[in-house]
NUMAR-344083 format. One record per residue (C-alpha): residue in one letter; x, y, z. Coordinates in steps of 0.001 Angstrom, whole numbers, padded with zeros to 6 digits, always signed. Layout:
AXYZ;...
This chain:
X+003469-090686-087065;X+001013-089561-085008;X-001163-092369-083769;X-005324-091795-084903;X-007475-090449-082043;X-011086-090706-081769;X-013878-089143-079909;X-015893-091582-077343;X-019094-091149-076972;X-019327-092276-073545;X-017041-089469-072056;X-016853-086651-074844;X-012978-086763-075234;X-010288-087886-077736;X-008870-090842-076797;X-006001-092813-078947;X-007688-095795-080502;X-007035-098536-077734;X-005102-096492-075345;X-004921-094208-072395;X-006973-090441-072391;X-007049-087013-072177;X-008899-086561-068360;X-011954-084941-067720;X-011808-081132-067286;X-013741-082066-063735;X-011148-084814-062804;X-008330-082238-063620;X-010078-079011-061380;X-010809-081539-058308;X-007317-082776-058704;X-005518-078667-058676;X-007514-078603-055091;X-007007-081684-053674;X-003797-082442-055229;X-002247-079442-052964;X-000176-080839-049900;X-002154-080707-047018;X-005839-079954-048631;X-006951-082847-048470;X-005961-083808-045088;X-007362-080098-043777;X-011034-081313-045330;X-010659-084395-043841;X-009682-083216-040624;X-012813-081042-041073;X-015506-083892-041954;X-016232-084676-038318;X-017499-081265-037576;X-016223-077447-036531;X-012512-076673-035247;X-010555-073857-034363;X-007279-072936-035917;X-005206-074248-033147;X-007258-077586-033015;X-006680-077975-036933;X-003243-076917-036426;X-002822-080359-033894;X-005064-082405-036271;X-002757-082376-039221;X+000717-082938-037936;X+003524-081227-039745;X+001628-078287-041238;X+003141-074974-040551;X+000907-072380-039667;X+001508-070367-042525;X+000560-073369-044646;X-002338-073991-042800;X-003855-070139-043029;X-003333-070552-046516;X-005170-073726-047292;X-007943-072462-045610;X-007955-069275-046869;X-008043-071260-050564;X-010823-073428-049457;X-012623-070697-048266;X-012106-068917-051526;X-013348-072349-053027;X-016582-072216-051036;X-015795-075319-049376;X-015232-073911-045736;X-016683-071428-043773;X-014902-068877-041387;X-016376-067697-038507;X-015071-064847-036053;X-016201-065436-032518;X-016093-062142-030403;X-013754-062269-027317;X-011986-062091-025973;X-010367-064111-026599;X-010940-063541-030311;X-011132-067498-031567;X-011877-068019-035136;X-013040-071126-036489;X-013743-072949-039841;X-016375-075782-040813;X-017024-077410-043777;X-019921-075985-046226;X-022658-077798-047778;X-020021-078394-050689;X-017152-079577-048629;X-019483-082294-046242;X-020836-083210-049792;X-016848-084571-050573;X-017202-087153-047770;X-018328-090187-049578;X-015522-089535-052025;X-013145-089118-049189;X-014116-092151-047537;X-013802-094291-050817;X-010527-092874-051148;X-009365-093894-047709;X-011178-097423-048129;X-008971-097755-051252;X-005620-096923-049909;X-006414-099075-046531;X-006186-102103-049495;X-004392-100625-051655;X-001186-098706-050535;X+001140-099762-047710;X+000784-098230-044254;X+003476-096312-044328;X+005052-094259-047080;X+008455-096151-048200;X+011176-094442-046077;X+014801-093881-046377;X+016636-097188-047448;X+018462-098423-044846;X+021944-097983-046699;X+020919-094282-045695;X+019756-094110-042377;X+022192-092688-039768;
């Protein structure tokens, strides 16, 4: 049986009496972007100011280049970075943040200050049973 659901005033969605609920539709579209590998860490790398692709490329270790293009490319789409062409040679291009992608920086920096107490340093690795 279908437990009763009810409509909270507070945040406009259905909710089951005493329990969990449906997420915002603005929760869910920041969470499509930022929940991307990588996007998050190519904004952050980004909050500081201006970088070329190379530069980004050595800011966020592990990214392929390919990934990297893409990501911004989707940000860009997003309105969140800026691309800018500077004549050569050599041709460099380079991306900064816009107005809307500096204005995700306190939200960034609560989400670092929350996994500095929060989560351990490092990701939990390979169990040692497994480790050549």
């Amino acid at each position: 049986m279908a437990e009763p659901r009810e409509r909270t005033q507070k945040q406009g969605t259905f909710t089951a009496a005493g329990g969990c609920s449906e997420p915002e539709s603005g929760i869910t579209r920041v969470f499509q972007v930022l929940g991307k590998r990588w996007t998050g860490l190519v904004l952050a790398a980004l909050m500081n100011g201006p970088g070329h692709f190379a530069q980004l490329r050595r800011a966020v270790p592990g990214i392929s280049e390919r990934m990297l293009s893409d990501r911004l490319t989707e940000l860009a789409s997003l309105g969140l970075v800026v691309r800018t062409v500077e004549e050569g040679p050599p041709l460099r291009v380079s991306y900064k943040l816009t107005d809307a992608g500096l204005a995700l920086k306190p939200a960034m920096t609560e989400l670092t200050r929350w996994a500095d107490s929060h989560l351990p340093d490092e990701a939990p690795g390979c169990p040692s049973q497994f480790r050549a």
